[in-house]
N, CA, C and O of each residue as an XYZ file, in Angstrom:
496
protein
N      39.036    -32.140    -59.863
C      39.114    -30.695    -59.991
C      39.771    -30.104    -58.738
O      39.329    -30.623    -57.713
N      40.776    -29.089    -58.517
C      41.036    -28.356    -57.772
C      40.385    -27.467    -57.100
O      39.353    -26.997    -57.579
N      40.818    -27.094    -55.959
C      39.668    -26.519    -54.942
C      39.329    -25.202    -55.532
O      40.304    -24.460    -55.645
N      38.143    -24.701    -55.957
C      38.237    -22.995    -56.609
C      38.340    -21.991    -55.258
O      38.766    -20.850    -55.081
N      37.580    -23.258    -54.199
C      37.227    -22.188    -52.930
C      39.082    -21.876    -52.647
O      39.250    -20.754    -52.171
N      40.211    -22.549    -52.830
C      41.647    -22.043    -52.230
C      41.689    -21.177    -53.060
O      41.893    -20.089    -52.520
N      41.570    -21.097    -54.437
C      42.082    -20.200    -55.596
C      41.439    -18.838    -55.311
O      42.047    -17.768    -55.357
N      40.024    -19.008    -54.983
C      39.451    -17.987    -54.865
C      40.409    -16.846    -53.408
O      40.656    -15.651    -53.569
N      40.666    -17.425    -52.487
C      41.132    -17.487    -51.238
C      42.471    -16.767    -51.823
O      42.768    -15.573    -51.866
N      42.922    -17.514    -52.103
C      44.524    -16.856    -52.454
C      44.399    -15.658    -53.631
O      45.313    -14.872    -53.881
N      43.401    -15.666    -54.144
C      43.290    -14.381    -55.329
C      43.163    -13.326    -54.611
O      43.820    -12.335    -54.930
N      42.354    -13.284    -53.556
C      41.900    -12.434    -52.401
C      42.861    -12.403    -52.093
O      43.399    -12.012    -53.129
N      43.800    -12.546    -51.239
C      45.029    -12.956    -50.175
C      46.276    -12.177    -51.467
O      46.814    -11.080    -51.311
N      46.422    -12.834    -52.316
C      47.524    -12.074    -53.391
C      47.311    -10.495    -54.074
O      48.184     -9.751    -54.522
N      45.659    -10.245    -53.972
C      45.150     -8.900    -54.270
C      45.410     -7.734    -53.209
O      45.498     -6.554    -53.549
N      45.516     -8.145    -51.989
C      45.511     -7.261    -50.952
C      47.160     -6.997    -50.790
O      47.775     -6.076    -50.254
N      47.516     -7.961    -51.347
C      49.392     -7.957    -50.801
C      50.089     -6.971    -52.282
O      51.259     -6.588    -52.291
N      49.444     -6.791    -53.037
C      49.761     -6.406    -54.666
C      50.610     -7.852    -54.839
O      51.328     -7.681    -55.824
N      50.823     -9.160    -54.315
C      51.160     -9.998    -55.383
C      50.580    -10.246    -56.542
O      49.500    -10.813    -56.712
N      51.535     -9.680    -57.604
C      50.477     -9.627    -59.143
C      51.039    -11.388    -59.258
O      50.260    -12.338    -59.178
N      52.535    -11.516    -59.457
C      52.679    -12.807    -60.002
C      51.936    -13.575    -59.322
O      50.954    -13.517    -60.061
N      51.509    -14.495    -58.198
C      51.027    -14.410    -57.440
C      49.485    -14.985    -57.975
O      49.125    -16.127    -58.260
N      48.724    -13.641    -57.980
C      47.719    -13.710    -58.658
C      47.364    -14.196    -59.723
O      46.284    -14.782    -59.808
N      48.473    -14.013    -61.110
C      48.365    -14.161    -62.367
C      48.296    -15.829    -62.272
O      47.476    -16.401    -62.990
N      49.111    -16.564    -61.433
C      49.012    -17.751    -61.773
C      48.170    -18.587    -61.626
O      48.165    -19.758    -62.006
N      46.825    -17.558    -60.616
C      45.832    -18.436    -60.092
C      44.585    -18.594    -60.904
O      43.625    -19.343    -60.725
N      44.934    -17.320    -62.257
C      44.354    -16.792    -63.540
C      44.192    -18.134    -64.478
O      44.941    -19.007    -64.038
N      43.446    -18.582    -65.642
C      43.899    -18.782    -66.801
C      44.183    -17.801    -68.003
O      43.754    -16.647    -68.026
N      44.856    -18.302    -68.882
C      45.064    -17.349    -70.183
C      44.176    -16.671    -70.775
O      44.434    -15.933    -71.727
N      43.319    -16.794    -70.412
C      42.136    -16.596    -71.583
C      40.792    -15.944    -70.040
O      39.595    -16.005    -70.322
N      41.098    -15.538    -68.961
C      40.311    -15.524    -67.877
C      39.097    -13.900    -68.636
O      39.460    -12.938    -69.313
N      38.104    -14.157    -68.267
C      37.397    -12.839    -68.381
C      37.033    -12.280    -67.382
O      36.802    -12.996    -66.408
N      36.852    -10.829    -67.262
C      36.277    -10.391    -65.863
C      35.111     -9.036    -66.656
O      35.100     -8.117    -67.475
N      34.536     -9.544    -65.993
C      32.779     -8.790    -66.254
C      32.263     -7.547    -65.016
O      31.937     -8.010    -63.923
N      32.209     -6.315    -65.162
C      31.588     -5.089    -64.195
C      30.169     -5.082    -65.141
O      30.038     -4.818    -66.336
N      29.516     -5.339    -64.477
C      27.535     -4.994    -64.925
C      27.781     -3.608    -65.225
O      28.086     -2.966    -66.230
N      27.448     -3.267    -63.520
C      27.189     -2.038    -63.550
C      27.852     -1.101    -64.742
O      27.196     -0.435    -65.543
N      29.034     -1.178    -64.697
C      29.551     -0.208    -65.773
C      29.912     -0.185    -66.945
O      30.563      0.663    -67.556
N      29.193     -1.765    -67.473
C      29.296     -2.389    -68.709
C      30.851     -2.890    -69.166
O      31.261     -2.808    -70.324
N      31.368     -3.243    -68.414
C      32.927     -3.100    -68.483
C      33.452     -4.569    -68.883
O      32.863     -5.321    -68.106
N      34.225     -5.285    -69.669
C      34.688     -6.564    -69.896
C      36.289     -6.350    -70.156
O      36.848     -5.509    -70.860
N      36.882     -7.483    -69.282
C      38.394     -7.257    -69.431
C      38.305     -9.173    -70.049
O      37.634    -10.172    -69.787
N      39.408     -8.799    -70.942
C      39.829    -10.053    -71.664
C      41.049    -10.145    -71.679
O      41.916     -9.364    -72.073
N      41.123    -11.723    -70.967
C      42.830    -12.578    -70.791
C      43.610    -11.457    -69.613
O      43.505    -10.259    -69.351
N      44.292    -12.427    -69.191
C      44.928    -12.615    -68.028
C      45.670    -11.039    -68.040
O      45.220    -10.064    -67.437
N      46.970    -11.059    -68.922
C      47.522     -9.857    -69.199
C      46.932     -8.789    -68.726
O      47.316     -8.298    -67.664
N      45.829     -8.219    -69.492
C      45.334     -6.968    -69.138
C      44.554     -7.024    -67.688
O      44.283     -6.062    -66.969
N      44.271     -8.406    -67.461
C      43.537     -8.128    -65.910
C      44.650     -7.654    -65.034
O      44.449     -6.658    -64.338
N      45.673     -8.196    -65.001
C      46.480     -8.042    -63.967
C      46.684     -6.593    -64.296
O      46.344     -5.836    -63.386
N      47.046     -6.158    -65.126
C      47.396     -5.094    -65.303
C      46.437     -3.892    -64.879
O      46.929     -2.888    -64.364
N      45.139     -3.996    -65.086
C      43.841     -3.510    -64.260
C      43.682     -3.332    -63.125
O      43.311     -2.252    -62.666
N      43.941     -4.401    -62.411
C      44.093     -4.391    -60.951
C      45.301     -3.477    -60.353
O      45.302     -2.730    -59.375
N      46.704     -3.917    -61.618
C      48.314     -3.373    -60.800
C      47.678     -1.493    -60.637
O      48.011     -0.762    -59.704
N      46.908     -1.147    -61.586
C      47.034      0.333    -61.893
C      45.862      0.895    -61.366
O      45.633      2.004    -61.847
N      44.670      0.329    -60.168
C      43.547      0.930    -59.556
C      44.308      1.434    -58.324
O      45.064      0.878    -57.528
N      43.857      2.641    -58.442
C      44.238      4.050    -57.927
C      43.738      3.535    -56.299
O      42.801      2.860    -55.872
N      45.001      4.305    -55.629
C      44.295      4.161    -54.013
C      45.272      3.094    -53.565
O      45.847      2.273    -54.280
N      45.397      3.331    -51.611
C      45.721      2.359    -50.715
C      44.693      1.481    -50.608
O      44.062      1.690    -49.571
N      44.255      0.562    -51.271
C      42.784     -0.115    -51.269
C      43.606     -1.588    -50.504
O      44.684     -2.174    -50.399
N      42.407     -1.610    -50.171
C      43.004     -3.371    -49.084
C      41.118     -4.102    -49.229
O      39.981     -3.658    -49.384
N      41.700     -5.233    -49.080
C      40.339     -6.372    -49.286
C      40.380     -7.422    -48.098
O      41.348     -8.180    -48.051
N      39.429     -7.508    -47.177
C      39.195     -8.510    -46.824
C      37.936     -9.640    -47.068
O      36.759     -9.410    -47.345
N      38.490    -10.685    -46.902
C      36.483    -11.733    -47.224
C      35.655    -11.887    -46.502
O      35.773    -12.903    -45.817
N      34.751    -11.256    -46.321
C      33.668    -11.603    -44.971
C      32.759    -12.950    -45.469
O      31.850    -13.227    -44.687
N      32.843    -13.572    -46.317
C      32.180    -14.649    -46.757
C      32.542    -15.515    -48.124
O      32.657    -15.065    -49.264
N      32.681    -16.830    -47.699
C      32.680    -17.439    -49.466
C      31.711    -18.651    -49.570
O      31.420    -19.249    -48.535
N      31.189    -19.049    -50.782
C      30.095    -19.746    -51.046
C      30.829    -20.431    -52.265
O      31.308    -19.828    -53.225
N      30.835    -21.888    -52.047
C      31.579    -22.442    -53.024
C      31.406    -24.008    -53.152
O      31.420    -24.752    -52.171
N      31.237    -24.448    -54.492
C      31.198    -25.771    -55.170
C      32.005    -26.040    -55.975
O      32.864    -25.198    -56.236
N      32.002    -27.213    -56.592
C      32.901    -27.108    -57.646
C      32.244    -26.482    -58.797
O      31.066    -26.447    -59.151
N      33.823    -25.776    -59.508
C      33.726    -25.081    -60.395
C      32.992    -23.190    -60.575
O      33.007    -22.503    -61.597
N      32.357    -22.766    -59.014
C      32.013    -21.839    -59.112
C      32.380    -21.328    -57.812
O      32.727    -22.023    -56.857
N      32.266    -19.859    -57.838
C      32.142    -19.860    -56.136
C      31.596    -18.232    -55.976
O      31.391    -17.452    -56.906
N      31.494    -18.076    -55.104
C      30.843    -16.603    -54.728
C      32.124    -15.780    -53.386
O      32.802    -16.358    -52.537
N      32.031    -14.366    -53.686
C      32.634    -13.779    -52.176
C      31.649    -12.825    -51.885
O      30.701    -12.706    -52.660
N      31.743    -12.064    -50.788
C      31.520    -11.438    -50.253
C      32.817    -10.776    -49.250
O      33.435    -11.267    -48.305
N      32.898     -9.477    -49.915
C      34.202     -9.061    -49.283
C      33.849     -7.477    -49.488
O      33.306     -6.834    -50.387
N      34.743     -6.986    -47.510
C      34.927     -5.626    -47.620
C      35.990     -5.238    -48.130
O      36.967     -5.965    -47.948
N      36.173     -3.969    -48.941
C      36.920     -3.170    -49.288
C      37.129     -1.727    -48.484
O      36.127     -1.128    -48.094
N      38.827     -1.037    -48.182
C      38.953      0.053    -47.915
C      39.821      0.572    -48.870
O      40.574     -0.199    -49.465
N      39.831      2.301    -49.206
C      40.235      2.720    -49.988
C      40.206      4.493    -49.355
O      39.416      5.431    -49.463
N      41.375      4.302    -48.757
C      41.826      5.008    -47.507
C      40.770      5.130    -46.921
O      40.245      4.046    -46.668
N      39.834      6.627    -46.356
C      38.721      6.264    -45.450
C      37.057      5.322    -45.843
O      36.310      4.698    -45.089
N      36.982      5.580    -47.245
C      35.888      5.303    -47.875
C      36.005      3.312    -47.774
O      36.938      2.654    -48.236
N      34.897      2.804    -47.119
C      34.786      1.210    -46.982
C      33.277      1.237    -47.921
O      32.337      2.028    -47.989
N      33.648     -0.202    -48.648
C      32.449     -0.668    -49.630
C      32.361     -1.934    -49.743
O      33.466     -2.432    -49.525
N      31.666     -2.616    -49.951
C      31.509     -4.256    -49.994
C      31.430     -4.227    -51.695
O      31.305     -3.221    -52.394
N      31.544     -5.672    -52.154
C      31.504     -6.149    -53.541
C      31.372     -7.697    -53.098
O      31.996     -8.480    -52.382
N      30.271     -7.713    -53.878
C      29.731     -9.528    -54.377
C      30.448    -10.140    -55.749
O      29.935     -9.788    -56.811
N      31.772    -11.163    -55.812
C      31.897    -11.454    -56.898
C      31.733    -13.274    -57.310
O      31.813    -14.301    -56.637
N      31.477    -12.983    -58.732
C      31.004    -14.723    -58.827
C      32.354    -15.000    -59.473
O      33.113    -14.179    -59.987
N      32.500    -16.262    -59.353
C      33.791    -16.782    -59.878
C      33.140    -17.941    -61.138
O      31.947    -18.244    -61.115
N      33.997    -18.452    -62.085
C      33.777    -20.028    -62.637
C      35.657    -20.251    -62.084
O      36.492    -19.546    -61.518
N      35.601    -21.735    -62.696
C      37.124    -21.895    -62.495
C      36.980    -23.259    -64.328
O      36.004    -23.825    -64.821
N      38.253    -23.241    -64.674
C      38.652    -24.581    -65.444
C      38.792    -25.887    -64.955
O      38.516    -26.016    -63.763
N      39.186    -26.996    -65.627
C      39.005    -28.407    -65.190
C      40.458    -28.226    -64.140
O      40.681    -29.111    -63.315
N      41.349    -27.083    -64.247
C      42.832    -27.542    -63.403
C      42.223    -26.316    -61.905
O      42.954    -25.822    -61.047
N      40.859    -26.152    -62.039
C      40.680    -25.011    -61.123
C      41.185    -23.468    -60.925
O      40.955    -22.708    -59.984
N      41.990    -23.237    -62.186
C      42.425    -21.872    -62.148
C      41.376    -21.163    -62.623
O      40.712    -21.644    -63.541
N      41.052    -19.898    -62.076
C      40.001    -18.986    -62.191
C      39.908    -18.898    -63.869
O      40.831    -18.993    -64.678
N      38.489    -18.686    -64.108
C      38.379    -18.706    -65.852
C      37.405    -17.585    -66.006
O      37.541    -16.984    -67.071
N      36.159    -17.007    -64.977
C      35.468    -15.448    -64.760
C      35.455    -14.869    -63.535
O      35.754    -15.433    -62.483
N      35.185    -13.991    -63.641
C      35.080    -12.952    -62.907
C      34.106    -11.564    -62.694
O      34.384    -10.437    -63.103
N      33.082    -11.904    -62.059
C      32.178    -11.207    -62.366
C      31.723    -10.329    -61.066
O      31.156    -11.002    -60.206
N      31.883     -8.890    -60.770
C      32.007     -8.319    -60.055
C      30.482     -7.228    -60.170
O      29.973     -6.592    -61.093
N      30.135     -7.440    -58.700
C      28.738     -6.196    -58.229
C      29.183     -5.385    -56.945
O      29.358     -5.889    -55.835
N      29.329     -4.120    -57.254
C      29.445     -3.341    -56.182
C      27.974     -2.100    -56.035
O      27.414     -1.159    -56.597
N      27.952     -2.959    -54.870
C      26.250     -2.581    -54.339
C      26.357     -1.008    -53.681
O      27.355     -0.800    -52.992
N      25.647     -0.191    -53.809
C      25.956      1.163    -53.507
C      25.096      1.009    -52.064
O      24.053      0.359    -52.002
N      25.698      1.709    -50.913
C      24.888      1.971    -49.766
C      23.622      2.695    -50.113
O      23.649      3.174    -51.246
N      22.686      2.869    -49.538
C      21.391      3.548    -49.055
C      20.787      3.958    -48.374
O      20.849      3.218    -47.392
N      20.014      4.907    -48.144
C      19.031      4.897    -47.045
C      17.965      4.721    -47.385
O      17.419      5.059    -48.435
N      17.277      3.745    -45.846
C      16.009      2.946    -46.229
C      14.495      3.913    -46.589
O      14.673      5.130    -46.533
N      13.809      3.688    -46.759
C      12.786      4.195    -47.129
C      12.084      4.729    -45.578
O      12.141      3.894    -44.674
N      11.428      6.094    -45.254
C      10.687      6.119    -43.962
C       9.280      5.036    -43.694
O       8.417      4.568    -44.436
N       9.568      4.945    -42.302
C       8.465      3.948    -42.279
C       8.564      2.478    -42.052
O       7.614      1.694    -42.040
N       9.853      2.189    -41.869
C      10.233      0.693    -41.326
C      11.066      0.859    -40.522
O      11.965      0.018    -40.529
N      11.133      1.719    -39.733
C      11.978      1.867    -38.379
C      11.763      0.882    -37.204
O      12.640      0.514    -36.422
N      10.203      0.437    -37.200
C       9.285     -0.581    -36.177
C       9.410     -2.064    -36.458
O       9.222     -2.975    -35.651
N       9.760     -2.161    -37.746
C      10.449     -3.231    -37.757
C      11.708     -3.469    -38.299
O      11.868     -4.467    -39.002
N      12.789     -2.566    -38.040
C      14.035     -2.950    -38.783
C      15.141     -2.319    -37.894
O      15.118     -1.108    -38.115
N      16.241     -2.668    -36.847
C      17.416     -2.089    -36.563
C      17.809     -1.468    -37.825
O      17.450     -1.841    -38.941
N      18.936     -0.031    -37.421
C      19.863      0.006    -38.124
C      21.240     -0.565    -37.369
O      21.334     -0.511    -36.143
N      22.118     -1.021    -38.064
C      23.406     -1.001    -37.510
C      24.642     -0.650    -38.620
O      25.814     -0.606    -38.246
């Protein structure tokens, strides 16, 4: 099997550059991508790319983390979108040639903590 952790790497790396071709190839035909939160499912390659080419904004991605075996992998990556910065957790699968096959995306909303754990908790 091919490495998912490079694929994953270069999906990241081709997303931030707008390389769509690029991206598409690191896709399979048939790839799905899953938003929970907003109940959202994109099906096959085509329309993903096309999803991504047309999200609004100077948005840029970097990876602050990846977690990876074969066949799956995890990121952890910041996002900017001119001043506004947000993190997103996404899970990956990949196929037997390692090209990405899901895509499953959580974007965790900031908070403030509850009063009352100031004594034991920095903020930073």
């Amino acid at each position: 099997m091919t490495d998912l952790r490079k694929a994953v790497e270069g999906y990241w790396a081709a997303a931030d550059v707008r390389d769509w071709e690029a991206f598409a190839e690191l896709l399979t035909e048939d790839v799905v991508y899953t938003l929970p939160q907003t109940r959202e499912r994109i099906n096959g390659r085509e329309r993903y790319v096309e999803f991504n080419r047309e999200y609004p904004g100077d948005w840029h991605v970097r990876i602050e983390r990846v977690v990876a075996e074969p066949g799956q992998a995890v990121t952890w990556t910041h996002f900017t979108v001119g001043l506004e910065e947000m993190h997103a957790i996404t899970f990956f699968t990949a196929d037997a040639r390692g090209r990405i096959a899901t895509v499953t995306d959580f974007w965790p909303e900031p908070y403030e903590p509850p009063a009352g754990r100031d004594h034991l908790a920095e903020r930073y």
